[in-house]
C-alpha positions in Angstrom: -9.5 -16.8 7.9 -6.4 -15.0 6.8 -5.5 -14.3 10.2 -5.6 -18.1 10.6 -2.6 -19.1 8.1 -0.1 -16.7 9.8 -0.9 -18.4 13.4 -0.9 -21.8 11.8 3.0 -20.9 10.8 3.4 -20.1 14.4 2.7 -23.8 15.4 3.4 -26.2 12.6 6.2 -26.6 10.6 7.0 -24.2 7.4 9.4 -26.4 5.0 8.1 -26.6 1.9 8.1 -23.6 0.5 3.8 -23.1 -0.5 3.6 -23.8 3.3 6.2 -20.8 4.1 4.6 -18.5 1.6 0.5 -18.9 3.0 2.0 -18.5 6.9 3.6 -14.9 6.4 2.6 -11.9 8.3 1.2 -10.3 5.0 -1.7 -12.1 5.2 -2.7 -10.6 8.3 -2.0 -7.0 6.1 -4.4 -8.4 3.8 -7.0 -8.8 6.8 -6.4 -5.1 7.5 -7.4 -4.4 4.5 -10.5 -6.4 3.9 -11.1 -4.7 7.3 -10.7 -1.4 6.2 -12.7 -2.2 3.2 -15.4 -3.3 4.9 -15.3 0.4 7.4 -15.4 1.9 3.4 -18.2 0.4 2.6 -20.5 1.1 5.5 -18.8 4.7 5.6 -22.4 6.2 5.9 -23.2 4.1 9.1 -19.7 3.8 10.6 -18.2 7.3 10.1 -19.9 9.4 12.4 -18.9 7.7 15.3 -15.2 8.1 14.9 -14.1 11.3 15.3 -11.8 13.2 13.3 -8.6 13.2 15.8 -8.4 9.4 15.4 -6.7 10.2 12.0 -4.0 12.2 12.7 -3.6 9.3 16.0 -4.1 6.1 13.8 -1.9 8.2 10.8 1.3 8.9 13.5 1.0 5.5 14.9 1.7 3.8 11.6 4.8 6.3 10.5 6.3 5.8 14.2 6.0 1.9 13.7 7.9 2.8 11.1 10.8 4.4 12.4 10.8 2.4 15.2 11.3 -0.7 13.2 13.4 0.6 10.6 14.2 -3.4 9.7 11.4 -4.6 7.5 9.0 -6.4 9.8 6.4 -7.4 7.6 4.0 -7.7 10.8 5.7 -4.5 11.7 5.0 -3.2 8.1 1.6 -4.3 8.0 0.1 -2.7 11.2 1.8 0.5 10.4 0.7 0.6 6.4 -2.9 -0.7 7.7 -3.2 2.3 10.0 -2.0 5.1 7.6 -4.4 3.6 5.3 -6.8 3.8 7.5 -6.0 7.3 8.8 -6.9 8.1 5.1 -9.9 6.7 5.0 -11.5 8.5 7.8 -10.7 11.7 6.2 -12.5 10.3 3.2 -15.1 9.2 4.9 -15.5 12.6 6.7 -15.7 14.4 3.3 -12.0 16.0 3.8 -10.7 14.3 0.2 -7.8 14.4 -0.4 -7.2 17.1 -3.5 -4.0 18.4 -3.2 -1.7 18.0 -5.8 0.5 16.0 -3.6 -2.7 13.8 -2.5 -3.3 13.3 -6.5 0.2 12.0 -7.2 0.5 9.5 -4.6 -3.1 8.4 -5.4 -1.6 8.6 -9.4 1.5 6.4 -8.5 -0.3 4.5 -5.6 0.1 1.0 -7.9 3.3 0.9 -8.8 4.5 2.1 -5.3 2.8 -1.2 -3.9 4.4 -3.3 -6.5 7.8 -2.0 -6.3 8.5 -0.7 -2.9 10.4 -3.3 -1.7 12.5 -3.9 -4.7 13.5 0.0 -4.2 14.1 -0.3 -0.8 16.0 -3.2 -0.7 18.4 -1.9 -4.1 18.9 1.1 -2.1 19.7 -0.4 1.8 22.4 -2.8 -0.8 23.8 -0.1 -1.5 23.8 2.0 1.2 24.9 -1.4 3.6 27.6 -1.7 0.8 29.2 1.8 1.4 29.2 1.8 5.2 26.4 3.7 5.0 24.0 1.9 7.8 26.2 2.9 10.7 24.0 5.0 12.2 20.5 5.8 13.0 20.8 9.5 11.2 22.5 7.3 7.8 19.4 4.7 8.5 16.9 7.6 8.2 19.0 9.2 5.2 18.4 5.7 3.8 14.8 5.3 4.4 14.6 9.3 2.9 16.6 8.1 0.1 14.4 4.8 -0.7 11.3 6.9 -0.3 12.2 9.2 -3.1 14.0 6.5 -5.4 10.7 4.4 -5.0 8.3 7.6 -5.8 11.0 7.8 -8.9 10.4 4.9 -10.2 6.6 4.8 -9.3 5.9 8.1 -11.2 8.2 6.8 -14.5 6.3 3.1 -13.8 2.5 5.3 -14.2 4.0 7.8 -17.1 5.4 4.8 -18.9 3.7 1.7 -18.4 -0.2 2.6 -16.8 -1.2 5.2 -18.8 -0.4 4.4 -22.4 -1.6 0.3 -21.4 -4.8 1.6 -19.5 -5.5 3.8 -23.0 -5.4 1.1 -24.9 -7.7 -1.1 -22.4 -10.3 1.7 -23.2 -9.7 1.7 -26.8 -9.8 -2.0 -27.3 -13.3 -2.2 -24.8 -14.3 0.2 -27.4 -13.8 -1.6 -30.3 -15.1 -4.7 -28.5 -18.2 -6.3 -30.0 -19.3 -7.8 -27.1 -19.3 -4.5 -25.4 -20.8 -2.7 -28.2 -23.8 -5.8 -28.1 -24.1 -5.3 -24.1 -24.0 -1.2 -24.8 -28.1 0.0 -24.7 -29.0 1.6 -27.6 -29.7 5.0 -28.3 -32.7 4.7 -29.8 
């Protein structure tokens, strides 16, 4: 269904602004994810049958879509995000979790690197585009390094700052809650 509003936008017209917004190319990222969420979910079935080489495949194909498309495609974007999520998964699903401590603080910073990636990225190509900086493709993968770390930055101080100290006092106020406390069993 998702799939749907993007080709829609391919044949009707997009003026009003609601109408541009439901015929993006995200949607179809969206898709990729309810996709990938469903291979999560029947992990015990669907698993064994992919092998373990698919990741690395499925993981490289993503990061070469980006580097490819170094301008932000978001159908580009999609496809390649979809597959390194996906990469990921298979290792999860194959019981190699992921326990490094680099694994831990991308998984730690994994929300505020969705919601602020592009907002990096574009402050940074500004910039960069601003300083003559985007001449070439070595200064466009300088940039792309340079965005990467500014967003995992500002992703890391987002989670220290912000998620943490609100998602404590989530817990504390469910605590306190006397609807939780009335739903809790009792001990007795």
């Amino acid at each position: 269904l998702l799939s749907l509003f993007y080709l829609a936008g391919l044949f009707i017209p997009t003026d009003s602004a609601i109408m541009w917004f439901f015929t993006q190319p995200i949607f179809l990222t969206f898709a990729g994810g309810l996709i990938l969420a469903e291979f999560w979910q029947r992990k015990d079935e669907s698993g064994e049958h992919i092998g373990p080489a698919v990741a690395p495949i499925m993981g490289v194909a993503g990061s070469a879509l980006f580097a490819v498309h170094p301008e932000h495609n978001p159908f580009i974007s999609g496809i390649g995000a979809t597959l390194i999520v996906g990469a990921a998964l298979i290792y999860e699903v194959k019981g190699r979790q992921f326990r490094s401590r680099t694994a831990q603080f991308f998984g730690d910073i994994s929300y505020s690197l969705y919601l602020i990636h592009a907002i990096v990225f574009y402050g940074v190509e500004s910039v960069m585009a601003k300083l003559g900086l985007l001449s070439s493709p070595a200064w466009l993968l300088l940039a792309m390094g340079v965005s990467f770390a500014a967003t995992c930055l500002v992703s890391w101080i987002s989670y220290k700052v912000i998620e943490l100290p609100v998602g404590r006092l989530a817990r504390q106020r469910t605590r306190k809650s006397p609807v939780i406390q009335a739903a809790a069993p009792s001990s007795t």
